[in-house]
VMD Tcl script that builds the backbone (N, CA, C; Angstrom):
set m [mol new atoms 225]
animate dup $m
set s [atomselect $m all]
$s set {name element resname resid chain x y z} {
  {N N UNK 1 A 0.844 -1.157 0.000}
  {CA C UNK 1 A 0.000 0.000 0.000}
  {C C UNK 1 A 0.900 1.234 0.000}
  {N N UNK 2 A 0.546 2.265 -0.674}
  {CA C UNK 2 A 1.085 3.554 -0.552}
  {C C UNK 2 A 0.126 4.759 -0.677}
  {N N UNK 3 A 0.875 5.587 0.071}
  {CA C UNK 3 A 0.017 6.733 0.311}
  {C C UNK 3 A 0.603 8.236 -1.087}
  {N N UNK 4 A 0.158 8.928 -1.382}
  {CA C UNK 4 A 0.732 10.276 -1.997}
  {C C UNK 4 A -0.109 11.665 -1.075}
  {N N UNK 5 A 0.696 12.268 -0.589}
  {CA C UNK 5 A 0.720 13.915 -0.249}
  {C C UNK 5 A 1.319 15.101 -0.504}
  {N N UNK 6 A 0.287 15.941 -1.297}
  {CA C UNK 6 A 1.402 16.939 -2.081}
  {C C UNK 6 A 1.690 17.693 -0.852}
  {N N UNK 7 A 2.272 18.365 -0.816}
  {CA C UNK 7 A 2.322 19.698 0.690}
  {C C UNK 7 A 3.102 20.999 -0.185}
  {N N UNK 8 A 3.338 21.958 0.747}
  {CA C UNK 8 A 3.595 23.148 0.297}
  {C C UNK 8 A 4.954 23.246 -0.670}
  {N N UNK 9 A 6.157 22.445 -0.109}
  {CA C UNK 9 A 7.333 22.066 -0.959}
  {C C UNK 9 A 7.530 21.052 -1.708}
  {N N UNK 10 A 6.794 19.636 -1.440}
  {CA C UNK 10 A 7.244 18.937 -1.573}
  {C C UNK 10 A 6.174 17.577 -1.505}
  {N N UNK 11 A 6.174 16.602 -2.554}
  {CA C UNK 11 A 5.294 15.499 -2.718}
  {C C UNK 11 A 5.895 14.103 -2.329}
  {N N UNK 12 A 5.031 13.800 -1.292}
  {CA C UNK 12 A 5.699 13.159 -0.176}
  {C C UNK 12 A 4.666 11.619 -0.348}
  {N N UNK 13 A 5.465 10.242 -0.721}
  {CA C UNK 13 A 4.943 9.269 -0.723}
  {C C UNK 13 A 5.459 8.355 -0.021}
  {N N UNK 14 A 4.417 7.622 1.129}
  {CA C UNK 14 A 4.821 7.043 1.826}
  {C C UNK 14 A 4.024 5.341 1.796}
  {N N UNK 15 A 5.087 4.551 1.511}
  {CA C UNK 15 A 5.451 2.780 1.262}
  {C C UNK 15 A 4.848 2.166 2.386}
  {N N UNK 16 A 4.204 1.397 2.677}
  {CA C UNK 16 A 3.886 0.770 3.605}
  {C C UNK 16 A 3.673 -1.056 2.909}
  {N N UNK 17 A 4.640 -1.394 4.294}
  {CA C UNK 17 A 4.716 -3.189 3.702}
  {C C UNK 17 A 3.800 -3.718 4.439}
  {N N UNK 18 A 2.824 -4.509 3.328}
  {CA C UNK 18 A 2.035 -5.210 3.685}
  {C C UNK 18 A 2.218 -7.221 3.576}
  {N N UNK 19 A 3.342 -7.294 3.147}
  {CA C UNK 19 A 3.791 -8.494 2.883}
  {C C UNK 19 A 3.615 -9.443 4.326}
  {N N UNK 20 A 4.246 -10.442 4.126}
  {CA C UNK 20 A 4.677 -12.081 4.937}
  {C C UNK 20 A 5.298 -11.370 6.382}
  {N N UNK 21 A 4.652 -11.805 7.612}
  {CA C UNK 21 A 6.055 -10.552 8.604}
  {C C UNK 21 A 7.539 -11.477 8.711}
  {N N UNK 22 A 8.568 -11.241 9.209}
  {CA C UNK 22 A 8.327 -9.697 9.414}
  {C C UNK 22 A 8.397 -8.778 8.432}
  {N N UNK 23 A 7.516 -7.736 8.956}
  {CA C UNK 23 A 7.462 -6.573 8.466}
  {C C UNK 23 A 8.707 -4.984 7.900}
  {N N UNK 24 A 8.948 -4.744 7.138}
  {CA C UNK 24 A 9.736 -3.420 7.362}
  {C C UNK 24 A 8.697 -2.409 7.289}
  {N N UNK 25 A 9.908 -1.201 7.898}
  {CA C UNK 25 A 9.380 0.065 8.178}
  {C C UNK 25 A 8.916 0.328 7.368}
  {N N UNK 26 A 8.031 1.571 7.333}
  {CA C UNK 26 A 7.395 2.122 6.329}
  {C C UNK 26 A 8.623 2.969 5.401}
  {N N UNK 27 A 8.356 3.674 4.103}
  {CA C UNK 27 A 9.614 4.168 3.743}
  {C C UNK 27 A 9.166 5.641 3.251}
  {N N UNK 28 A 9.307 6.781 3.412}
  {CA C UNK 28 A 8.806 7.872 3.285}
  {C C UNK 28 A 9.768 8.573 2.225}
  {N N UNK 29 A 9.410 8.764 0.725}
  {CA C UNK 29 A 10.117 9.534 -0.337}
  {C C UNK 29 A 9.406 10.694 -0.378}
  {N N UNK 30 A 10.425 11.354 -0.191}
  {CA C UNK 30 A 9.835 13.378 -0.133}
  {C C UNK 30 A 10.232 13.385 -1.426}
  {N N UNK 31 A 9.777 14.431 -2.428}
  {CA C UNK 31 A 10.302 14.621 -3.669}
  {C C UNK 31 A 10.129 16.175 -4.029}
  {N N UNK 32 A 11.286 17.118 -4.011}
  {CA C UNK 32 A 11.400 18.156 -3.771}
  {C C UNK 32 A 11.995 18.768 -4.890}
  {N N UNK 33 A 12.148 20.128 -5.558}
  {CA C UNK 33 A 12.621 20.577 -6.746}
  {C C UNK 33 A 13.842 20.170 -7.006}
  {N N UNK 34 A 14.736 19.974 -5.868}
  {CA C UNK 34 A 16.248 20.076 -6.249}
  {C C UNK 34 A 16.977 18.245 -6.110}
  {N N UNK 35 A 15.943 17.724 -5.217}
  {CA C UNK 35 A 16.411 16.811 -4.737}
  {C C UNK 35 A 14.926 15.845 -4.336}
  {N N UNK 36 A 15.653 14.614 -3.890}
  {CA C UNK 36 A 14.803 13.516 -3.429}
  {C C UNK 36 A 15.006 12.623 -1.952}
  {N N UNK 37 A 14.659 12.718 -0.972}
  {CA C UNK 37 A 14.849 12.222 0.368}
  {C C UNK 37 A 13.918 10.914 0.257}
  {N N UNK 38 A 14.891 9.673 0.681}
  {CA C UNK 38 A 14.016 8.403 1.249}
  {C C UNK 38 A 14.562 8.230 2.776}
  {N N UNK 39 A 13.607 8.169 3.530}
  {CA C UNK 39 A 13.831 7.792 5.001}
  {C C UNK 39 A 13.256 6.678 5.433}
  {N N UNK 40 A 13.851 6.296 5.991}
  {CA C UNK 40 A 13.222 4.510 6.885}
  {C C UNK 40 A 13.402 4.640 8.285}
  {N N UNK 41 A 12.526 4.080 8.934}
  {CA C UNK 41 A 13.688 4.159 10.311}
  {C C UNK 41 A 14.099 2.571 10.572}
  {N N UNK 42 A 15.042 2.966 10.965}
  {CA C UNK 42 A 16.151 1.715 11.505}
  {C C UNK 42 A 15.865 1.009 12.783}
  {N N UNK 43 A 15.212 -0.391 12.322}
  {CA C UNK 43 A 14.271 -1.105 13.608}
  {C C UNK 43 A 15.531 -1.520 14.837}
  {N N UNK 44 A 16.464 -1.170 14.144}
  {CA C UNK 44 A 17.564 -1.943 15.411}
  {C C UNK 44 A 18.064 -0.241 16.220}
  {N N UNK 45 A 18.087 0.536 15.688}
  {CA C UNK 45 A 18.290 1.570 16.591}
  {C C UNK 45 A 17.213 2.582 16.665}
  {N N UNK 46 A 16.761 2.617 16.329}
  {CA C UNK 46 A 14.588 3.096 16.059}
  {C C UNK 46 A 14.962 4.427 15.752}
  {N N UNK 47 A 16.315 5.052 15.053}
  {CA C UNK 47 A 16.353 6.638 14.492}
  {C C UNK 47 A 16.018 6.284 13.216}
  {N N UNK 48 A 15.202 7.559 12.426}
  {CA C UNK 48 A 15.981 7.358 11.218}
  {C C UNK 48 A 16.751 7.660 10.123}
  {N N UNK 49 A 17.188 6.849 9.061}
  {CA C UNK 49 A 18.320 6.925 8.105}
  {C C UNK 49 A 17.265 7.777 7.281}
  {N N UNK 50 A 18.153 8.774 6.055}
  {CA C UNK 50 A 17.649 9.246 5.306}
  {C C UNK 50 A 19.288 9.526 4.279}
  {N N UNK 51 A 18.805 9.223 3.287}
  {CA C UNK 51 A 19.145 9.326 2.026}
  {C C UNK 51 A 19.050 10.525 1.018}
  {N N UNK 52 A 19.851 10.947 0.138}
  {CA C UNK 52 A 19.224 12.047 -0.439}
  {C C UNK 52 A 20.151 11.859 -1.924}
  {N N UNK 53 A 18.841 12.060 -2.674}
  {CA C UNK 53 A 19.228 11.918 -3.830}
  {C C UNK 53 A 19.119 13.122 -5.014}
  {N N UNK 54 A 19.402 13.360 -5.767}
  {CA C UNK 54 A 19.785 14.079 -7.092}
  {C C UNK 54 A 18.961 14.139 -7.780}
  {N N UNK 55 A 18.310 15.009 -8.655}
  {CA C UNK 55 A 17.522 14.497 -9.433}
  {C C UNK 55 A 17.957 13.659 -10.425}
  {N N UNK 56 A 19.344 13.753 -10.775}
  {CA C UNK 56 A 19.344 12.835 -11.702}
  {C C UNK 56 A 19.847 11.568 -11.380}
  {N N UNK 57 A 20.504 11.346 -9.976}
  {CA C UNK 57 A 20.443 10.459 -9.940}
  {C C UNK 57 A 18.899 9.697 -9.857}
  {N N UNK 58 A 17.766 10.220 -9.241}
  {CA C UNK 58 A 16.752 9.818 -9.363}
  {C C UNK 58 A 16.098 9.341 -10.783}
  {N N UNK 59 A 16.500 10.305 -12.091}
  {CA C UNK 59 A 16.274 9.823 -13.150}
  {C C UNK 59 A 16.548 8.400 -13.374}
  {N N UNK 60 A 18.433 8.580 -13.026}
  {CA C UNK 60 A 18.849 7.208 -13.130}
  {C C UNK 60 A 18.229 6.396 -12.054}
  {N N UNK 61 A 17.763 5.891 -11.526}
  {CA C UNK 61 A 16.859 4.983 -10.698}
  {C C UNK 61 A 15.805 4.757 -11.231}
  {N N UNK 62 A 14.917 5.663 -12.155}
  {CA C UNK 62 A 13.687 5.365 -12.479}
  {C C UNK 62 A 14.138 4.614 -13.839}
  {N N UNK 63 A 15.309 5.110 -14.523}
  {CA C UNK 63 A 15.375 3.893 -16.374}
  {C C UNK 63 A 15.814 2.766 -15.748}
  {N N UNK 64 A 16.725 2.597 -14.835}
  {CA C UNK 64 A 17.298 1.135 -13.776}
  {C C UNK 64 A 16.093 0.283 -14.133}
  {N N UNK 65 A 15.161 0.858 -13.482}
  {CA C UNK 65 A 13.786 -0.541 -12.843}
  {C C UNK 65 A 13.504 -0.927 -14.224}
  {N N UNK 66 A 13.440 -0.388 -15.299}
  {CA C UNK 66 A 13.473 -1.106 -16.769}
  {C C UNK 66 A 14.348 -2.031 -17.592}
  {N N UNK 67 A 15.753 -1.652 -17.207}
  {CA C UNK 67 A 17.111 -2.219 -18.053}
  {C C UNK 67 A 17.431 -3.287 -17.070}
  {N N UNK 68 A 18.091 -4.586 -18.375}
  {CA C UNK 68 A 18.687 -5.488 -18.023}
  {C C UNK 68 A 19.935 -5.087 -16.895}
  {N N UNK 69 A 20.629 -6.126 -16.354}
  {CA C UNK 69 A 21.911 -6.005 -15.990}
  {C C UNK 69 A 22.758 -5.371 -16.805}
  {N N UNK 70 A 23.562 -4.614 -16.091}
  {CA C UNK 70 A 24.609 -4.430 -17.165}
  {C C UNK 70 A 24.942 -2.976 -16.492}
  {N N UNK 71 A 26.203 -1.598 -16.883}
  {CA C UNK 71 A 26.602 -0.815 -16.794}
  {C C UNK 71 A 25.600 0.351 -17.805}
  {N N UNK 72 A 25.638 1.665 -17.285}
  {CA C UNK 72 A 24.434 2.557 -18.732}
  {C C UNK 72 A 25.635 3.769 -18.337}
  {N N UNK 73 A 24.834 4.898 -19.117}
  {CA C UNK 73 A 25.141 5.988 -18.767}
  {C C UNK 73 A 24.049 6.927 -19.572}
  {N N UNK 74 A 23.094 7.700 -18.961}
  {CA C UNK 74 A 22.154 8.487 -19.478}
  {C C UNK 74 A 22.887 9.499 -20.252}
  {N N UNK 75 A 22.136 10.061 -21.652}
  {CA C UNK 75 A 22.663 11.074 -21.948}
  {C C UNK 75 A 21.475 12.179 -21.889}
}
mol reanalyze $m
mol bondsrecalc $m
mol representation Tube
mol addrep $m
C-alpha cells in the first residue's frame, strides 16, 4: 500500500509493507525541486536513516527498474 501527499514544498509518498512478517518500516520519499529524500527508520536503533538523492540520480533509478543487468550511462 502507498500513500501520496502533495504539501507546500514537496510530494511526499509514503510505502507501507504489507507483505509475509516480518514486516519493514514504512519508507517515506519526499520529492522536492532540487532533490529527493528516502527515510526509513532503523528497527535496530529506532532513528531514522535518510538518504538524499539528485535528481538525476533519481532519473537514473527510475530507467534502472526497466534495463537489463549491465553498466548505462544516461545522456
Amino acid at each position: 500500500m502507498f500513500t501520496i501527499e502533495h504539501e507546500f514544498d514537496a510530494t511526499v509518498v509514503t510505502l507501507v509493507d504489507e507483505g509475509a512478517a516480518p514486516l519493514a518500516e514504512d519508507v517515506t520519499v519526499s520529492l522536492f525541486e532540487e532533490c529527493a529524500t528516502v527515510t526509513q527508520v532503523d528497527a535496530r536503533s529506532g532513528q531514522p536513516v535518510t538518504v538524499t538523492l539528485s535528481q538525476t540520480q533519481m532519473r537514473d533509478l527510475a530507467a534502472a527498474l526497466n534495463l537489463p543487468e549491465g553498466v548505462y550511462r544516461r545522456r
